[in-house]
C-alpha positions as CSV (number, residue, x, y, z in Angstrom):
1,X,-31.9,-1.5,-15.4
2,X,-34.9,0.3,-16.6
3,X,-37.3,-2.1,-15.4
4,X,-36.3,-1.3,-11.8
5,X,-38.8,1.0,-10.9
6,X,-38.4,2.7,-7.7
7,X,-41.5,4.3,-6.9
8,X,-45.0,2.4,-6.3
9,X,-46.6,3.4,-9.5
10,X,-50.7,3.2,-10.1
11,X,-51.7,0.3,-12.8
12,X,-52.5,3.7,-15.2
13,X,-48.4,4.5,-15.0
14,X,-47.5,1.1,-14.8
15,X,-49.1,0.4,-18.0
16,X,-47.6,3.7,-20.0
17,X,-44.3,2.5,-18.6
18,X,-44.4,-1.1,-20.5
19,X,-46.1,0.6,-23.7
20,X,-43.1,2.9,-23.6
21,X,-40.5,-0.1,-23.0
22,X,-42.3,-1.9,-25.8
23,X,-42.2,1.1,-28.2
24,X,-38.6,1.6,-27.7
25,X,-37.7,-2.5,-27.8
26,X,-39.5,-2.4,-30.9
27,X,-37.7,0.7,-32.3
28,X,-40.6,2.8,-32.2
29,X,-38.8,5.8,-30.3
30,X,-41.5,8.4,-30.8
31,X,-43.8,6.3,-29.7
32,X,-41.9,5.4,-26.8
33,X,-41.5,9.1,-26.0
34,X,-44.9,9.7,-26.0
35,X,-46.0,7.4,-23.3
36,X,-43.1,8.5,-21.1
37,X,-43.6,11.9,-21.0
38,X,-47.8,11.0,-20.6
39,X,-46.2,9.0,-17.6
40,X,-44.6,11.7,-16.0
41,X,-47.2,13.9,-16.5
42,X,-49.1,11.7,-14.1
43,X,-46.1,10.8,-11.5
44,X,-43.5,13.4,-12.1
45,X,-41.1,11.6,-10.2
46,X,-41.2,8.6,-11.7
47,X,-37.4,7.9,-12.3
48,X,-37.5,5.3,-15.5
49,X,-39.2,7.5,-17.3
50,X,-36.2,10.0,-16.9
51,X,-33.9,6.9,-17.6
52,X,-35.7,6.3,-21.2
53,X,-36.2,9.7,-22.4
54,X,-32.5,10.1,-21.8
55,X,-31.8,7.1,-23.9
56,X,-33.8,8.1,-26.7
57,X,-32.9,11.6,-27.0
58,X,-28.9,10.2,-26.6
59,X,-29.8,7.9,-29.6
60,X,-31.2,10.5,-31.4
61,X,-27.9,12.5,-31.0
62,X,-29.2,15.2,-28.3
63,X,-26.6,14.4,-25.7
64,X,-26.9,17.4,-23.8
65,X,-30.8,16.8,-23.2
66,X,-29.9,13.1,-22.7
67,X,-27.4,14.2,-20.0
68,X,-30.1,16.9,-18.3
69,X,-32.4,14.1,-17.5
70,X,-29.9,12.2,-16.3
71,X,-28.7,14.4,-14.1
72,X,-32.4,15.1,-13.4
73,X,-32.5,11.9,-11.7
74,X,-30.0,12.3,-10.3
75,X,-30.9,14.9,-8.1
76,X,-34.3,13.4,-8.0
77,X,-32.7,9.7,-6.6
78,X,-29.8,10.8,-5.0
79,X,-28.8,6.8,-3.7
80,X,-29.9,5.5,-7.3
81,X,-26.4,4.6,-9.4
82,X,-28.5,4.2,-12.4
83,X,-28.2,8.0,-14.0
84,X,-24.3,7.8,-13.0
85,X,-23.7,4.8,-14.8
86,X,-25.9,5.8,-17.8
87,X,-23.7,9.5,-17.6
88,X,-20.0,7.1,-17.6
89,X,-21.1,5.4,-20.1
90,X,-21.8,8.2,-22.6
91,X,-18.9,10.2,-21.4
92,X,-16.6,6.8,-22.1
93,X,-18.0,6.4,-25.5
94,X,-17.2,10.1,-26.2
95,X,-13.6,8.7,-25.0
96,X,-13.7,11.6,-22.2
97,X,-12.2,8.9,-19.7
98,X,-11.6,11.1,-16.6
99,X,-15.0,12.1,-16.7
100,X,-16.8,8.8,-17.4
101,X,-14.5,7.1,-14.4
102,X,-15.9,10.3,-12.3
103,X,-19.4,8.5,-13.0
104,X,-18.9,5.3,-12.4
105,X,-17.0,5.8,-9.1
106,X,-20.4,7.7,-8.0
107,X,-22.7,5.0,-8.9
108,X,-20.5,2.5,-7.1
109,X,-20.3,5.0,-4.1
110,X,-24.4,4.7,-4.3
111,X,-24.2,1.0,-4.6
112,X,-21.1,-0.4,-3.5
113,X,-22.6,-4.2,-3.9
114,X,-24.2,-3.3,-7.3
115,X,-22.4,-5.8,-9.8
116,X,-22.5,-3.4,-13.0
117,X,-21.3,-0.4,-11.5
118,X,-18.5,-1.9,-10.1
119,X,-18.1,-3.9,-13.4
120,X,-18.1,-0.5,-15.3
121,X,-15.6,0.8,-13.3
122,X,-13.0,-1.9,-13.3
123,X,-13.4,-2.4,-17.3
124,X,-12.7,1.5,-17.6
125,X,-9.7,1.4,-15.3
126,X,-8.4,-1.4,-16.6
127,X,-8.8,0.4,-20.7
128,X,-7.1,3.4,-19.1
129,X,-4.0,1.7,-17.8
130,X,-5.2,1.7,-14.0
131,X,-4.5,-2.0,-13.5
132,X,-3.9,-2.4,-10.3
133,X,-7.3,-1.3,-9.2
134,X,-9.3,-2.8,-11.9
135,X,-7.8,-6.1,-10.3
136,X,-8.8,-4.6,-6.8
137,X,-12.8,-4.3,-7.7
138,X,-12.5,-8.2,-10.0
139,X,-11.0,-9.5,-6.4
140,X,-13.8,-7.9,-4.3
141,X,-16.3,-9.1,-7.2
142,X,-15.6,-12.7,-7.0
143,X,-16.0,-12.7,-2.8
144,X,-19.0,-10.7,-3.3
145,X,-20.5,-13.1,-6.6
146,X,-18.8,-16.4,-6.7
147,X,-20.7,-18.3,-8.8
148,X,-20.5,-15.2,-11.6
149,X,-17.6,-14.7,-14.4
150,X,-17.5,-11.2,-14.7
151,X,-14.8,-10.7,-11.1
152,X,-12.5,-13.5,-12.4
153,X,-12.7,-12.0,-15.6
154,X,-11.3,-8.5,-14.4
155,X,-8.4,-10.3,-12.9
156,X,-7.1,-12.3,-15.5
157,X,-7.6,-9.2,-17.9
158,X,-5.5,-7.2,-15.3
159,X,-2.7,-10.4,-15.1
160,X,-2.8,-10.0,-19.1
161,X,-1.9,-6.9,-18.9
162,X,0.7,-7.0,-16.3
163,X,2.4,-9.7,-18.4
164,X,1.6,-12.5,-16.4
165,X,0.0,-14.6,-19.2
166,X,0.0,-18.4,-17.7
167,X,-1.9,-16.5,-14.2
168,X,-4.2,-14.9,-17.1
169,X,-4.9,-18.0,-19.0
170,X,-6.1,-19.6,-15.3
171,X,-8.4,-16.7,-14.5
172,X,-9.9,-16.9,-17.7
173,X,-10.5,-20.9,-17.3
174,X,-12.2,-19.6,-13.9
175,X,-14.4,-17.2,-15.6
176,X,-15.1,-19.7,-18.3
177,X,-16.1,-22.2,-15.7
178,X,-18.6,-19.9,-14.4
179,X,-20.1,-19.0,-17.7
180,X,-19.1,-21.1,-20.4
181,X,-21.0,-19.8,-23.2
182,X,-19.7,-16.6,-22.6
183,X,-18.8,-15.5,-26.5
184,X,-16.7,-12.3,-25.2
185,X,-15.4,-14.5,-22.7
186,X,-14.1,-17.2,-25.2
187,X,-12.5,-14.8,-27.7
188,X,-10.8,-13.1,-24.7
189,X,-9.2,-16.9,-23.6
190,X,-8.6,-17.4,-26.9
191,X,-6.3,-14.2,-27.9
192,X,-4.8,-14.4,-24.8
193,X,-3.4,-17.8,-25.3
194,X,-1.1,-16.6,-28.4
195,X,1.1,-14.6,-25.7
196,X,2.1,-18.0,-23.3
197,X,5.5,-18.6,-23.4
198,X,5.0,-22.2,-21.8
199,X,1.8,-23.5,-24.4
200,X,3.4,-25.0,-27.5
201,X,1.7,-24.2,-30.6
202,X,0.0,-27.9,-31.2
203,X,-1.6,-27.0,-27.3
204,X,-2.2,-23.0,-28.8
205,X,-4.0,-25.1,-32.1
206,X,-6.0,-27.6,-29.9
207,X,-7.4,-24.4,-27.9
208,X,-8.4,-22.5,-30.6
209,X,-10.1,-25.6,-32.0
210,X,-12.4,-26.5,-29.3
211,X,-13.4,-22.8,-28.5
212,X,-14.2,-21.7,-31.9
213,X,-16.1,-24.8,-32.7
214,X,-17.7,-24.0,-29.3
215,X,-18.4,-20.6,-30.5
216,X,-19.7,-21.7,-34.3
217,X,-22.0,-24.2,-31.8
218,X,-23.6,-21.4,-30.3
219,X,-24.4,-19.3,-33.3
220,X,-25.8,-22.5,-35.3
221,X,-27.2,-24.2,-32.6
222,X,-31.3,-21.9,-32.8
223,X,-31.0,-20.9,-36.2
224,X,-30.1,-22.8,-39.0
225,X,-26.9,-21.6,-41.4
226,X,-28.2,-20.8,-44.6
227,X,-25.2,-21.5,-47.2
228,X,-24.5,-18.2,-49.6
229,X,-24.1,-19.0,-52.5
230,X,-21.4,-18.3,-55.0
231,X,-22.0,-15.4,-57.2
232,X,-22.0,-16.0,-60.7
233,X,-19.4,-13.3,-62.4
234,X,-18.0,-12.8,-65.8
235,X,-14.5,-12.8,-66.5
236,X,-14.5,-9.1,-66.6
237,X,-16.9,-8.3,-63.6
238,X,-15.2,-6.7,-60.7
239,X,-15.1,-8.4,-57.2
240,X,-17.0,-7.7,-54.5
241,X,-14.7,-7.8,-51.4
242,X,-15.9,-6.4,-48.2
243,X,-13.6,-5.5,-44.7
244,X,-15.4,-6.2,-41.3
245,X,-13.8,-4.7,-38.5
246,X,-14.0,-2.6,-35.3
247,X,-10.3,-1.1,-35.3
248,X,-11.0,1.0,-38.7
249,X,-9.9,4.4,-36.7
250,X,-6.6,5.8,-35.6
251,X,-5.5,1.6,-34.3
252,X,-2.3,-0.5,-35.3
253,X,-5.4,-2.4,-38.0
254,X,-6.7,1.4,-39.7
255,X,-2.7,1.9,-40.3
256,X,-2.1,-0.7,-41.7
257,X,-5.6,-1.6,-44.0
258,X,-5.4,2.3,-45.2
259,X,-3.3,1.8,-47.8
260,X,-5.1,-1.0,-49.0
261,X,-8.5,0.8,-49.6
262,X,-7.2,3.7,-50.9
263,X,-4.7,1.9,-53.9
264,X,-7.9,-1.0,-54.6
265,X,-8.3,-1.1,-58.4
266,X,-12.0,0.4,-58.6
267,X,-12.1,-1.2,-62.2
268,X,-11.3,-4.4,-60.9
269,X,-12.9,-4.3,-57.1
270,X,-16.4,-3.1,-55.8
271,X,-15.0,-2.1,-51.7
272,X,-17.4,-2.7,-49.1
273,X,-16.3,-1.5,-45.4
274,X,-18.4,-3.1,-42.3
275,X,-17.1,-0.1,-39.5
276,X,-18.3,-2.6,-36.2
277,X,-17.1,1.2,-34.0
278,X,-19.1,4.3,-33.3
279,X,-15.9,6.2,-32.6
280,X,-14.5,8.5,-35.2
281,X,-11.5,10.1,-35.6
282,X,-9.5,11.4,-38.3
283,X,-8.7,8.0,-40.3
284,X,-12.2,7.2,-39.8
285,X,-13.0,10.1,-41.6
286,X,-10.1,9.1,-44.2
287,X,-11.4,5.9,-45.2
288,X,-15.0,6.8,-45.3
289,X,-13.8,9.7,-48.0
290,X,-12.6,6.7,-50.3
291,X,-14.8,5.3,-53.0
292,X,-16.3,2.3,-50.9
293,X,-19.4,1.4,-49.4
294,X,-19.4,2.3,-45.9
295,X,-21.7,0.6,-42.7
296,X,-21.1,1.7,-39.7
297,X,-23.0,-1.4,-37.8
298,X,-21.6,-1.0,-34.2
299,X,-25.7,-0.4,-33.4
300,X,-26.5,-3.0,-35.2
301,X,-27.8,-6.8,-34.3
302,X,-25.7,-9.7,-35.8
303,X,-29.1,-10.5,-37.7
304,X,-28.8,-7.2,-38.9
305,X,-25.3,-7.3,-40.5
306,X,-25.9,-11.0,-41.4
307,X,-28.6,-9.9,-43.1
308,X,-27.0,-6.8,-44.9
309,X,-23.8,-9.0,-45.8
310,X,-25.5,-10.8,-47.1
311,X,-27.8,-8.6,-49.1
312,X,-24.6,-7.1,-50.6
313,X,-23.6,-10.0,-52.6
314,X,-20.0,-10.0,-51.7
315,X,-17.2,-12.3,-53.4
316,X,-15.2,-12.3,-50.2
317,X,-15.4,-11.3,-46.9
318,X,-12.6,-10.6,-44.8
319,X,-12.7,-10.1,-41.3
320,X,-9.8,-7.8,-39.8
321,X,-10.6,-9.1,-36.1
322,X,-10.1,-12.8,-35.6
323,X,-10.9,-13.3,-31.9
324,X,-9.7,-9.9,-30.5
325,X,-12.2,-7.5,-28.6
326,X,-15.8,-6.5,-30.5
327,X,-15.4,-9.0,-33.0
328,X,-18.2,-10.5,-34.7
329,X,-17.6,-14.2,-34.4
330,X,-21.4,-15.2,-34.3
331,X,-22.2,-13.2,-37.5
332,X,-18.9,-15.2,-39.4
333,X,-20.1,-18.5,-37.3
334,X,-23.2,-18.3,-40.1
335,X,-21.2,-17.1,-43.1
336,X,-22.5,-14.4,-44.5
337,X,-20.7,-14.3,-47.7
338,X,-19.5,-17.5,-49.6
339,X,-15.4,-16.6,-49.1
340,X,-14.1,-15.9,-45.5
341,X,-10.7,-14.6,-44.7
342,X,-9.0,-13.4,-41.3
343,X,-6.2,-10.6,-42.2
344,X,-4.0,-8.3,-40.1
345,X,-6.3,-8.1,-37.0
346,X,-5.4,-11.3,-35.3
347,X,-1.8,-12.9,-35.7
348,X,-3.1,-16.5,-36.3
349,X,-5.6,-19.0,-37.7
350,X,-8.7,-18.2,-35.4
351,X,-10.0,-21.9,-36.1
352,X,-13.4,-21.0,-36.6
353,X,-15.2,-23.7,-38.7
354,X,-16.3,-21.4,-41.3
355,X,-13.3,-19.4,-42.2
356,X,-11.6,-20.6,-45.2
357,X,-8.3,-18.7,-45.7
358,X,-5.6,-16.8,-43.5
359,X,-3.5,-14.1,-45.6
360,X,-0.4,-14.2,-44.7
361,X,3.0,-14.3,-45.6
362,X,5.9,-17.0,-46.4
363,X,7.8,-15.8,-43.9
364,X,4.9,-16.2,-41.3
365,X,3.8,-19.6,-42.8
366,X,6.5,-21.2,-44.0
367,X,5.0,-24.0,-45.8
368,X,7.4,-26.7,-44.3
369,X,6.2,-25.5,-40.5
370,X,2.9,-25.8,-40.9
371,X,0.3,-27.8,-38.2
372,X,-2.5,-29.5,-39.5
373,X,-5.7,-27.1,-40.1
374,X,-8.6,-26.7,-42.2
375,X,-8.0,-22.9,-43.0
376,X,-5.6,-22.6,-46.0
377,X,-3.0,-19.8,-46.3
378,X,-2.8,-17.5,-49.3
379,X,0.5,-16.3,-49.1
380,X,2.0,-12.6,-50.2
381,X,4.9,-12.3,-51.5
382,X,7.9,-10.6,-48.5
383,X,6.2,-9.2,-46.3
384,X,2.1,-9.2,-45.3
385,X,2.0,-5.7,-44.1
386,X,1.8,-2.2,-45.7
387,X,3.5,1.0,-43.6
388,X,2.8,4.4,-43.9
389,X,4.2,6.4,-41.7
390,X,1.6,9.0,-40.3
391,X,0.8,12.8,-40.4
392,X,4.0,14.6,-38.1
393,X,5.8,11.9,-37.6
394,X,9.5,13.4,-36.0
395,X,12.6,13.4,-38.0
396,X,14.6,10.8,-36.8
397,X,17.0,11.9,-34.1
398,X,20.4,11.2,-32.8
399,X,21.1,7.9,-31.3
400,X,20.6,9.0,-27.2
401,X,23.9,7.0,-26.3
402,X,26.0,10.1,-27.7
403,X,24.6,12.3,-25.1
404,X,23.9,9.6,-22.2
405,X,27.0,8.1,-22.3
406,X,25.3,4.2,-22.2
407,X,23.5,2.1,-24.6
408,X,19.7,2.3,-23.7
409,X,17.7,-0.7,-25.1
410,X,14.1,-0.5,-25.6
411,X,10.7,-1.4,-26.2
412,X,7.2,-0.3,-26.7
413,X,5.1,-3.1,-26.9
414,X,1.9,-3.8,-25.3
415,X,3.2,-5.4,-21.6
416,X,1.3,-8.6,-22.2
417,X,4.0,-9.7,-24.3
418,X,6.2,-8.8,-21.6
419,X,6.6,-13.0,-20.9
420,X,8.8,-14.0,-18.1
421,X,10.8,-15.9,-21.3
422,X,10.9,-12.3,-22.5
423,X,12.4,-10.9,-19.1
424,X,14.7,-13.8,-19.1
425,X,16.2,-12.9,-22.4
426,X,16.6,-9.4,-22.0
427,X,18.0,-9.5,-18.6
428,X,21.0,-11.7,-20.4
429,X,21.7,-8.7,-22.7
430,X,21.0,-6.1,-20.0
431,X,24.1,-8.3,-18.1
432,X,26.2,-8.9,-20.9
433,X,26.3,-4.7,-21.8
434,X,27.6,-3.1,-18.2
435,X,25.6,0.4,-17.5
436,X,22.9,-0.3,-20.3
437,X,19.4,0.7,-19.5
438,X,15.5,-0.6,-20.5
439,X,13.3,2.1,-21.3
440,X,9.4,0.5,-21.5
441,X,6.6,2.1,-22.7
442,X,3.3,0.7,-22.5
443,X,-0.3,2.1,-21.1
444,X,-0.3,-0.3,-17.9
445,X,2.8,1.6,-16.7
446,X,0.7,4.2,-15.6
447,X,-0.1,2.5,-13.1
448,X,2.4,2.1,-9.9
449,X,2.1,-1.0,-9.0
450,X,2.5,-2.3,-12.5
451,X,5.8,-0.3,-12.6
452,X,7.1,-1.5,-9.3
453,X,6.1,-5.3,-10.1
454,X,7.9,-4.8,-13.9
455,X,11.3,-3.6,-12.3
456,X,10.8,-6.9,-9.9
457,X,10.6,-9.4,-12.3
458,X,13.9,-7.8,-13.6
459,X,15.6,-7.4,-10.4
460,X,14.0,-11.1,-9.7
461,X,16.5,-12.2,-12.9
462,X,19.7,-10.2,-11.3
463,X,18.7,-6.8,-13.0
464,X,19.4,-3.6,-10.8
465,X,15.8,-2.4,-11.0
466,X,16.7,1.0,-11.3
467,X,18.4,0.0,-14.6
468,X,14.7,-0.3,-15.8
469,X,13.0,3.3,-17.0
470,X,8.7,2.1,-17.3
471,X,7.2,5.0,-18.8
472,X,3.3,5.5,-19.3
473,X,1.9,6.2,-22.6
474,X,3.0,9.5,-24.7
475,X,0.0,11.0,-27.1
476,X,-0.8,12.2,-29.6
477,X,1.4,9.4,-32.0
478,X,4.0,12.3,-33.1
479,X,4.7,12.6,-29.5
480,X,5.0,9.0,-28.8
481,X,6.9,8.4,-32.3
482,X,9.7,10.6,-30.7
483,X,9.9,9.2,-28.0
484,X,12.3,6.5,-30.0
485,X,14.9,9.5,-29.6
486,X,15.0,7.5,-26.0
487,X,16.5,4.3,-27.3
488,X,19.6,3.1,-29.2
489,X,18.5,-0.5,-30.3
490,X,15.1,-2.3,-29.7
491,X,14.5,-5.6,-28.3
492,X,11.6,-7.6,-29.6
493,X,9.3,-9.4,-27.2
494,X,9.1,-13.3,-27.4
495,X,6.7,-15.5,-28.4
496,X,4.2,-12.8,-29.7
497,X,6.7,-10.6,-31.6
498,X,6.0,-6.6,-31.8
499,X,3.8,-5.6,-35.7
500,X,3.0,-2.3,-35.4
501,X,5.9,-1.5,-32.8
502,X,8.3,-3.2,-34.9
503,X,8.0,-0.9,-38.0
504,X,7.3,3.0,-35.9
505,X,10.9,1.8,-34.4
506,X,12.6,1.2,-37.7
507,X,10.9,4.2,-39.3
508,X,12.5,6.3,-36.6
509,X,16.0,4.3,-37.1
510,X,15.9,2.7,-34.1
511,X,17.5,-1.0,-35.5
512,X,15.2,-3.9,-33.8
513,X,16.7,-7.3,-32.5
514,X,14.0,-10.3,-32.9
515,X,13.5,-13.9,-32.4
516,X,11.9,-15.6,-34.7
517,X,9.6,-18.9,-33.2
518,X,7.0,-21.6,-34.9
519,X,4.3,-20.0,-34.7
520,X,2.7,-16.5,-36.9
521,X,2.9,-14.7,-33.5
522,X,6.7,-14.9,-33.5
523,X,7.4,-14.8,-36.3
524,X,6.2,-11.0,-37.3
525,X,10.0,-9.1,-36.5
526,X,11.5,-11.5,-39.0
527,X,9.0,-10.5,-41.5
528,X,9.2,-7.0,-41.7
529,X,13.4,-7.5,-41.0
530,X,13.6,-9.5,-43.9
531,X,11.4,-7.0,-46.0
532,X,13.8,-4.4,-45.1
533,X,16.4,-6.5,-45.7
534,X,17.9,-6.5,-42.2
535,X,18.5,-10.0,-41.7
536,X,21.5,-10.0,-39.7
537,X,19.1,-8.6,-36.5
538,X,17.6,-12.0,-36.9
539,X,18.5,-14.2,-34.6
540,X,19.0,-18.2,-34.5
541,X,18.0,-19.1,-30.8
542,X,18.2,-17.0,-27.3
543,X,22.0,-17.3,-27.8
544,X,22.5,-15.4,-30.9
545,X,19.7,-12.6,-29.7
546,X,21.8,-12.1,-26.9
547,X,25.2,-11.9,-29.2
548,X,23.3,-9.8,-32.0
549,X,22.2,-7.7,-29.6
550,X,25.8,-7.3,-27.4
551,X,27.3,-7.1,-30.8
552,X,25.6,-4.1,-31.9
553,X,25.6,-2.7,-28.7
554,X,29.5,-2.3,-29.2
555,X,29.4,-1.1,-32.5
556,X,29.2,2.7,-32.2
557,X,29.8,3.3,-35.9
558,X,27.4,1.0,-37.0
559,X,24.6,2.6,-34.6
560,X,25.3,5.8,-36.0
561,X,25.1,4.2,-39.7
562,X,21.7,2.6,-38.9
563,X,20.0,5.6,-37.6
564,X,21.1,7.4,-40.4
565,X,20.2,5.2,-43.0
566,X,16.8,2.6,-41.8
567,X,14.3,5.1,-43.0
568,X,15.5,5.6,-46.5
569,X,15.6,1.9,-46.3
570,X,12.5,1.1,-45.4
571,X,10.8,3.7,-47.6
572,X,12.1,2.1,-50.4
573,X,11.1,-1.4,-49.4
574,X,8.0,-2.9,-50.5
575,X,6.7,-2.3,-46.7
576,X,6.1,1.2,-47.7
577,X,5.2,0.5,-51.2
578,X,1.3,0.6,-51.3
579,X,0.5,0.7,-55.1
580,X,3.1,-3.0,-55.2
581,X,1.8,-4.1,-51.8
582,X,-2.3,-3.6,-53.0
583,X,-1.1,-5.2,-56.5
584,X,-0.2,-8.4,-55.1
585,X,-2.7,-8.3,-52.1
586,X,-5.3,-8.5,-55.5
587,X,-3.6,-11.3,-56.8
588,X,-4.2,-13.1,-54.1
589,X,-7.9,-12.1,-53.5
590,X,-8.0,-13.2,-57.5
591,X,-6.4,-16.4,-56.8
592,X,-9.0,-17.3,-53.8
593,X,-12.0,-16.5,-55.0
594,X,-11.6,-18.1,-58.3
């Protein structure tokens, strides 16, 4: 927006404004300065000029000058939603969300039709759990710009959330329709697609093909690939393995690759961490403490990382995002290092033409279930994920039923995997254990009509709704780990099986019931189970969930066993082993790269 320029300017201000654009394009910010404040020294009101210093003194880190020139514009423009949206947008990064949504909903009351305010607004409502509007402003988006992705877009991320995957997966294909080179677009169709509950995995495989070979298409097709070559090492030389990931802060993917980087052999492994977020929090600042290379590239053009990949000389690069949100697919679309691998980020093969291995698991890829691909799996031995438990994390509590009175089942997995198979399955356990309860926890829930459509789709299976307890999210995570005090056994969702969930309910001796499918999405419960060596909450088919799940429902004494006993369990399981776990994550690196 800062070529809009509002006032009629003479040719002399017109021609400092494009020398400062330029300068700043061209990453010449003093420069750029320069010739805006000469501008305003000859039209003091000219309002880009306020817009661009802002920016550059935000990029320089002086957020509060940024933010008094904004606002200096504001009062200066009072209909112009530009300094509003500018003032959201730094507030969201600083992840002060009330504050940020405050901004956008001003710039949209200054320009109710204006497409990126109300595009602003509806992506921050729908991050904070406010679904039901977010899906309010994509409606009102795609009557007011048809022929554009970005309303259709906000509705099937709002469906996604709500659970109501196959509705999703069609709002996407709209979107898609409207923009089909759309990269965020693609990798948002694409992760989506692992939750259906009516795709089989052949129809999951075939989609995942012709998008990411749509994707490596549009990274190739202006700039030839250049191949990277091998690097020559000696038997004794230590390999260079890099991590490339957006999630390396306090997310189920820092968790879990923490232990990793910290136990790496430094006599045997030169680390190289690729930090694709500008956030920081207290893992952040964790990992970058560790002896590794760190880039934080968020800022950065995917020339720009190519180019430093590349310049690093790395053995092996391993991308922890697959096709979830901020990935770099058309930076791995050019192959930047001469080994890729997709680990822990994304519960699949992403397909992409130029990856070359998944790490997995045997339990997740069982070798005699596997569909035809050209990614090979290096599988680690039990289990493909580390656990640590974090910083105050709660004892573990007393099972709730010997104060309530009633078994209370639970879950606290993202809603999307909330399938209707999933509803189905728990509604047979819900009716086969008389005055049990469903306690849900997930960040849509904050949002009522989320809650009242959740208790529907039980009610709609013959459910009394107010058997259902849907409870918003609980911060910081020793608040939310105790809120597992709340239930007595957890259900896992189906297809996509809980990770992350999974393991924070078995740390807290909550026992979890899963069912295990074909694909690496469904298959994640029965992994950890089996690493923990809790087989029998494995079930067969829907069937044996439901009597596993009865079953221990009955079985007071046993309840009272588990919670006593999981933890102790698991800590001595090679799930919470990271010196073993890191050992034989090596081995496999060793074993790929050669």
């Amino acid at each position: 927006m800062l070529e809009d320029g509002v006032q009629k300017a003479t040719p002399s201000v017109e021609l400092l404004y494009e020398r400062a654009i330029l300068a700043y394009e061209t990453g010449e910010p003093d420069t750029a300065l320069h010739a805006a404040q000469s501008l305003l020294k000859l039209q003091p009101n000219y309002g880009n000029a306020y817009t661009l210093i802002g920016l550059i003194e935000y990029e320089r880190g002086n957020v509060e000058t940024a933010v008094r020139w904004w606002n200096e514009l504001a009062k200066l423009e009072p209909g112009n939603p530009e300094p509003h949206i500018n003032l959201g947008t730094l507030r969201q990064k600083e992840h002060r969300h009330e504050q940020a949504v405050g901004h956008f909903r001003d710039a949209v009351r200054r320009a109710p039709d204006d497409l990126g305010a109300n595009l602003k607004l509806g992506l921050i409502l729908s991050t904070t759990g406010h679904v039901s509007e977010a899906m309010q402003i994509g409606k009102r988006l795609t009557e007011m710009f048809p022929d554009r992705p970005e309303g259709f877009s906000l509705l099937a991320n709002g469906l996604h959330e709500q659970g109501l995957c196959d509705q999703s997966r069609s709002a996407f294909d709209r979107a898609l329709s409207k923009k089909a080179d759309d990269t965020t677009l693609i990798g948002n169709a694409l992760f989506s697609s692992l939750y259906s509950d009516t795709l089989a995995d052949e129809e999951i495989l075939t989609i995942h093909r012709r998008l990411s070979t749509r994707l490596h298409e549009l990274a190739t097709q202006h700039k030839k690939t250049v191949s990277c070559p091998v690097r020559i090492r000696s038997s004794d030389s230590r390999i260079r393995v890099g991590y490339l990931s957006a999630d390396l802060l306090m997310h189920p993917v820092g968790y879990f690759v923490e232990p990793i980087l910290k136990q790496h052999d430094r006599q045997k492994f030169d680390v190289f961490c690729y930090s694709d977020n500008a956030s920081v929090d207290e893992l952040t600042k964790r990992l970058r403490n560790l002896e590794l290379t760190w880039q934080e590239c968020s800022a950065w053009s995917d020339a720009r990382l190519e180019e430093q990949i590349r310049s690093d000389e790395l053995d092996i690069l391993i991308d922890l995002s697959g096709h979830t949100a901020k990935n770099r697919a058309m930076v791995l679309a050019r192959k930047p290092a001469p080994v890729l691998a997709t680990y822990l980020g994304y519960p699949g093969k992403t397909e992409r033409p130029s990856n070359d291995w998944l790490i997995a698991d045997h339990h997740l890829c069982p070798i005699d279930q596997q569909l035809d691909s050209h990614e090979r799996i290096a599988r680690l031995p039990k289990c493909f994920l580390c656990y640590q438990s974090q910083p105050e994390t709660p004892d573990v509590s007393a099972p709730p039923f010997e104060k309530n009175g009633f078994i209370t089942f639970g879950s606290f997995n993202h809603l999307a995997k909330l399938t209707d198979s999933t509803v189905r399955l728990w509604s047979r356990v819900l009716d086969a254990v008389p005055n049990s309860k469903l306690v849900l926890k997930a960040l849509p829930l904050a949002d009522e009509v989320t809650r009242k459509l959740t208790r529907q789709r039980f009610a709609d299976c013959g459910i009394d709704p107010s058997r259902i307890n849907p409870l918003s999210p609980t911060v910081p995570l020793s608040a939310f780990m105790a809120e597992y005090a709340r239930m007595d056994i957890a259900l896992d969702t189906v297809p996509y099986n809980g990770g992350t969930t999974s393991c924070d309910a078995l740390w807290m001796g909550v026992p979890v019931v899963t069912l295990p499918g074909g694909r690496f999405s469904s298959r994640m419960g029965a992994s950890v189970l089996k690493t923990v060596g809790l087989d029998e909450f494995i079930a067969s088919d829907a069937d044996d969930y439901v009597r596993i799940a009865t079953s221990l429902a009955a079985d007071i004494t046993k309840l009272q066993s588990l919670r006593s006993s999981i933890r102790n369990r698991m800590a001595d399981s090679l799930l919470c082993n990271p010196a073993e776990f890191t050992r034989n994550f090596e081995s496999v690196l060793q074993e790929i790269v050669g």
